[in-house]
C-alpha positions as CSV (number, residue, x, y, z in Angstrom):
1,X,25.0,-44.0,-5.3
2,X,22.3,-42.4,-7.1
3,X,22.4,-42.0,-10.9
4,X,21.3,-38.6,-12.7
5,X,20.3,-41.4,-15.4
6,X,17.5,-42.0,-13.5
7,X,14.2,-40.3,-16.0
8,X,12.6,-39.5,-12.9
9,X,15.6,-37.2,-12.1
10,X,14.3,-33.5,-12.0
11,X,16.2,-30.9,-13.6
12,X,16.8,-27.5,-12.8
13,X,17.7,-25.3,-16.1
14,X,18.3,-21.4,-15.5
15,X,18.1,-19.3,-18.8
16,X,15.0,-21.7,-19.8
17,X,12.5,-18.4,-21.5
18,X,14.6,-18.7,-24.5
19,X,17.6,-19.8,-26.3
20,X,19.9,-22.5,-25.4
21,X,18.0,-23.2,-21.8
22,X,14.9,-23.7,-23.3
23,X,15.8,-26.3,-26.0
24,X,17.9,-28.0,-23.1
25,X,14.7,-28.0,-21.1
26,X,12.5,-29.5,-24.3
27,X,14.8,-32.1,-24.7
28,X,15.0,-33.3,-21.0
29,X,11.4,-33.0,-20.8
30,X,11.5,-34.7,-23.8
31,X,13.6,-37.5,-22.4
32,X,11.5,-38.1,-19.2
33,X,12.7,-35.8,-16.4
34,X,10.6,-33.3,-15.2
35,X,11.9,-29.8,-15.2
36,X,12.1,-27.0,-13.0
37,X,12.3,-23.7,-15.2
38,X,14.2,-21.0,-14.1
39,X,14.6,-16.9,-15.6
40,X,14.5,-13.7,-14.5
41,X,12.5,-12.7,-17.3
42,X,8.5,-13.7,-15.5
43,X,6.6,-12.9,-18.8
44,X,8.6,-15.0,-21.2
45,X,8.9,-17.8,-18.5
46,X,5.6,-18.1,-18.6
47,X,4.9,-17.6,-22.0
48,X,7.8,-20.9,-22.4
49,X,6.2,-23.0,-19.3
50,X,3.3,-22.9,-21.6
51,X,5.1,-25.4,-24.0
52,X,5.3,-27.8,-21.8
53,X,3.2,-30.9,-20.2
54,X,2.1,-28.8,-17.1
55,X,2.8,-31.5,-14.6
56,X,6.0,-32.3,-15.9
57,X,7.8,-28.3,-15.2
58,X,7.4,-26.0,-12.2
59,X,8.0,-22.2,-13.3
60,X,10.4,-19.9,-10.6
61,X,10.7,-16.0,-12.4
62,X,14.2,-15.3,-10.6
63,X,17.2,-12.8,-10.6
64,X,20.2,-15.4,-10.1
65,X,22.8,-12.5,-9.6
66,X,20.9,-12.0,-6.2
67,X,22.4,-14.9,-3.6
68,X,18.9,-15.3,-1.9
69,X,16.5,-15.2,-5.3
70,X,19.3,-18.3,-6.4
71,X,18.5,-19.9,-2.8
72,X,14.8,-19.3,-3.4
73,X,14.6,-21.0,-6.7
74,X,16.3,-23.9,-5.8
75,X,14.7,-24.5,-2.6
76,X,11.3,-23.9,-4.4
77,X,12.5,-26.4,-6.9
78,X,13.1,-29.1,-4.5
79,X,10.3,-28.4,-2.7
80,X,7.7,-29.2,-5.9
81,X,9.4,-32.2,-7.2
82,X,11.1,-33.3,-3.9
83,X,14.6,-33.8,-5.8
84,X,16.6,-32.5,-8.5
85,X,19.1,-35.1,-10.3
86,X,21.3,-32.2,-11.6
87,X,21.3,-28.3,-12.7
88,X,21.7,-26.9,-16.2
89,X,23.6,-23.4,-15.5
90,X,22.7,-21.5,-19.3
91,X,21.7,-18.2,-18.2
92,X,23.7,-15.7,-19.5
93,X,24.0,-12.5,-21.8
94,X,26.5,-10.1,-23.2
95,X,27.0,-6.5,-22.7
96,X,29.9,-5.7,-25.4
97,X,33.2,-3.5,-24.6
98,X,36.9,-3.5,-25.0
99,X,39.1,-3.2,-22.2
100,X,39.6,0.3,-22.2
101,X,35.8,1.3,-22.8
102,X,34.2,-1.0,-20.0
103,X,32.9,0.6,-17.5
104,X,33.1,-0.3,-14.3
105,X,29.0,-1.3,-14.2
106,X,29.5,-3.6,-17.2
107,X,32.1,-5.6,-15.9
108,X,30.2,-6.4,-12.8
109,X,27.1,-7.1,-15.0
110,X,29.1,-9.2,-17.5
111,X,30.3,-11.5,-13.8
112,X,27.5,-11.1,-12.1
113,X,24.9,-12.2,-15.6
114,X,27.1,-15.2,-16.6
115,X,29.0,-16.7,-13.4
116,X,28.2,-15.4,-10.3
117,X,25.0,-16.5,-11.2
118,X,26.3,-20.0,-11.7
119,X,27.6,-20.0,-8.1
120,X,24.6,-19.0,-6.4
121,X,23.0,-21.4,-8.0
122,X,25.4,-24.3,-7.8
123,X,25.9,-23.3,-3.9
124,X,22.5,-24.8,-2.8
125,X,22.1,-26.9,-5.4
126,X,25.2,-29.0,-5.4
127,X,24.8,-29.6,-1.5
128,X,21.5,-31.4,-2.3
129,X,23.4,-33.3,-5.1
130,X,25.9,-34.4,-2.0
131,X,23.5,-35.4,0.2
132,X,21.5,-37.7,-2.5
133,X,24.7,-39.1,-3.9
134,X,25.0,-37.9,-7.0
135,X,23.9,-35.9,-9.9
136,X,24.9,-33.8,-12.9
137,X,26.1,-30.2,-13.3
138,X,26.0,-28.7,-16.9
139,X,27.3,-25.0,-17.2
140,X,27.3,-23.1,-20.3
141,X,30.0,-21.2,-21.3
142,X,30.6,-19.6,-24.6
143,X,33.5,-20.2,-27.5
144,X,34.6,-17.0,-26.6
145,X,36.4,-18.1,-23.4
146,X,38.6,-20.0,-25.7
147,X,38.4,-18.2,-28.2
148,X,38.3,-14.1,-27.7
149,X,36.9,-11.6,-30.1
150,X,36.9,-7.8,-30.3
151,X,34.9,-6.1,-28.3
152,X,34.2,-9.2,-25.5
153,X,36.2,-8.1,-22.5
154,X,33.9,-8.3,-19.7
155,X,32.0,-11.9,-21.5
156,X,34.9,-13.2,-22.2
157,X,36.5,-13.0,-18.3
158,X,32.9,-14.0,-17.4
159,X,32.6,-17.4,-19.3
160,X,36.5,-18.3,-18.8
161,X,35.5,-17.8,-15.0
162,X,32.6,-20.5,-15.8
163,X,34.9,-23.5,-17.0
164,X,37.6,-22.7,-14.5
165,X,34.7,-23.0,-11.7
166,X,33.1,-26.3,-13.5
167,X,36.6,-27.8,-13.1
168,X,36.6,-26.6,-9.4
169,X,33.2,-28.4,-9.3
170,X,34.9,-31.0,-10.6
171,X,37.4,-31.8,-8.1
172,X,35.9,-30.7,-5.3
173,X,32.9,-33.1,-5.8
174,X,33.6,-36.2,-7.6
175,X,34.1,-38.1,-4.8
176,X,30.3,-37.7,-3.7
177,X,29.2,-38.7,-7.6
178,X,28.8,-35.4,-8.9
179,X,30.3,-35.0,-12.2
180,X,30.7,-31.1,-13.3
181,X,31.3,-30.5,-17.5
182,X,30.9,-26.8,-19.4
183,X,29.4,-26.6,-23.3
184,X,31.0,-23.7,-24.9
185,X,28.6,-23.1,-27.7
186,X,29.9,-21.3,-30.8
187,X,27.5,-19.6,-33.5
188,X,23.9,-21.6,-32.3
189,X,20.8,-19.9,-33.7
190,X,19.4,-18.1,-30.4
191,X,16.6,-15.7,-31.0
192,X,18.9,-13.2,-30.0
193,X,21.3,-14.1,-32.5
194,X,18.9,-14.1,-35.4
195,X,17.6,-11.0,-34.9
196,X,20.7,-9.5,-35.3
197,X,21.7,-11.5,-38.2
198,X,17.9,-10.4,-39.7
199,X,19.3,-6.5,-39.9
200,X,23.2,-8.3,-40.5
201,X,22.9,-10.7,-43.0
202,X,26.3,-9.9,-44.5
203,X,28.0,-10.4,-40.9
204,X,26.1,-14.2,-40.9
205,X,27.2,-14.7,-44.2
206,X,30.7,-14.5,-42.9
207,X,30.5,-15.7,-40.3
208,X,29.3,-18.9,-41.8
209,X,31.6,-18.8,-44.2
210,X,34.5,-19.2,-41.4
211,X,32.4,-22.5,-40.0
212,X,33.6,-25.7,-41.5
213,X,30.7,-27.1,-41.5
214,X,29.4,-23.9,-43.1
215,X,26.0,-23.2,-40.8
216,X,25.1,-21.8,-37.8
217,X,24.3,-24.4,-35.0
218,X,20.4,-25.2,-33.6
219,X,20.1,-24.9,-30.1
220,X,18.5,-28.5,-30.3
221,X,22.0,-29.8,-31.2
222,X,23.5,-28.1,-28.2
223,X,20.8,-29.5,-25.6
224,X,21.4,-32.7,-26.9
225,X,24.9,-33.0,-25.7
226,X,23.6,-31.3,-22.6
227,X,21.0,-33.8,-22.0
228,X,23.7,-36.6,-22.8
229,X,25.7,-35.4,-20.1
230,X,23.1,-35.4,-17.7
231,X,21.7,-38.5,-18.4
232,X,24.7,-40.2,-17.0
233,X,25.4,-42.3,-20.2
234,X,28.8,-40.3,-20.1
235,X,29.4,-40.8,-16.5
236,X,32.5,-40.7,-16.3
237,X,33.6,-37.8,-18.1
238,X,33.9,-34.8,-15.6
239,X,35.8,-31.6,-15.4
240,X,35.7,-30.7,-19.2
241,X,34.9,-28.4,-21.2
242,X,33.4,-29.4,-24.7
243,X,32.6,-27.0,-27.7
244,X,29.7,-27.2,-30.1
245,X,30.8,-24.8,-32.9
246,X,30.8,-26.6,-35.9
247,X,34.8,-26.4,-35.9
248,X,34.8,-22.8,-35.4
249,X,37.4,-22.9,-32.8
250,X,39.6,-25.0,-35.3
251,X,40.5,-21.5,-37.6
């Protein structure tokens, strides 16, 4: 069987402009694996790719909530670095709404942004993880799966829908080797998150003030459980669902 431990592994990371998938995509690049960068979002992309040890990443500007862009990416993917070890699912967003208010467009964009896209993706991908015996899968949920808020309808049906399809992973292909695990990621400092917090600051002061440890996460810290569980160091942990909220979800 082949190991995602591997450094030579590729890695495909989706949501890697910004955020979450770019530190995931740092730190595996980091770590030896080359990278194949993936966002729908062309000028950032770029603007990330440029980061990086150019022979080590491959660029693919993508919308994942279209079946065939998903196929294309992946296929492009494969075809640059002739393998990918596993597939880092952290593309997603948030389009806010309670359940009386959403409309009928925001819910699909809510599915279609956070786990559809993870299917289309996964889809393609995971069958090449089959045939080569192996690999990782690391979606990215949020805490607010497990733990809902006001105003999160639509997000929050989206990322419960991305653990209860990791576990699905899970089942369904651990016997080929594939393990399947979701990060629910509590308060991490995104760029998108701290420019609300920079017009906000009382709402991140309570915030933080709720977090035992009493701080708002790094993305860093997040991609390093991501790339532990790709790595294969923790291979045989599969089908869970692990949150890095600095015991948020404990209050």
């Amino acid at each position: 069987m082949i190991s995602s431990a591997t450094p030579s592994a590729p890695v495909l990371v989706t949501g890697a402009a910004s955020g979450i998938g770019l530190a995931c995509a740092h730190r595996l690049a980091a770590a030896g694996h080359p990278v194949a960068l993936v966002d729908r979002d062309a000028g950032r992309l770029a603007e990330a790719a440029g980061s990086f040890d150019a022979a080590a990443v491959s660029v693919h500007a993508a919308d994942l909530t279209d079946p065939a862009a998903a196929d294309a990416a992946v296929a492009a993917a494969l075809d640059r670095h002739g393998d990918l070890g596993a597939v880092v699912n952290a593309a997603g967003a948030v389009r806010g709404g309670t359940v009386v208010d959403t409309t009928d467009e925001d819910w699909r964009w809510n599915l279609d942004t956070n786990v559809s896209s993870a299917f289309y993706v996964c889809r393609p991908a995971v069958a090449h993880l089959v045939r080569r015996g192996g690999g990782a899968v690391v979606n990215v949920a949020s805490l607010t799966a497990l733990r809902p808020i006001p105003s999160r309808a639509g997000y929050a049906a989206a990322k419960g829908a991305v653990i209860a399809f990791t576990r699905q992973l899970a089942l369904e292909y651990g016997p080929h080797g594939v393990t399947a695990n979701t990060v629910c990621p509590g308060a991490i400092r995104t760029p998108l998150l701290a420019a609300r917090f920079a017009v906000e600051p009382d709402a991140e002061r309570e915030l933080t003030e709720r977090i035992p440890l009493r701080r708002m996460g790094e993305p860093d810290e997040l991609a390093a459980l991501v790339h532990l569980l790709v790595s294969g160091a923790c291979g045989y942990l599969t089908g869970q669902t692990l949150s890095v909220d600095g015991g948020l979800s404990l209050v």
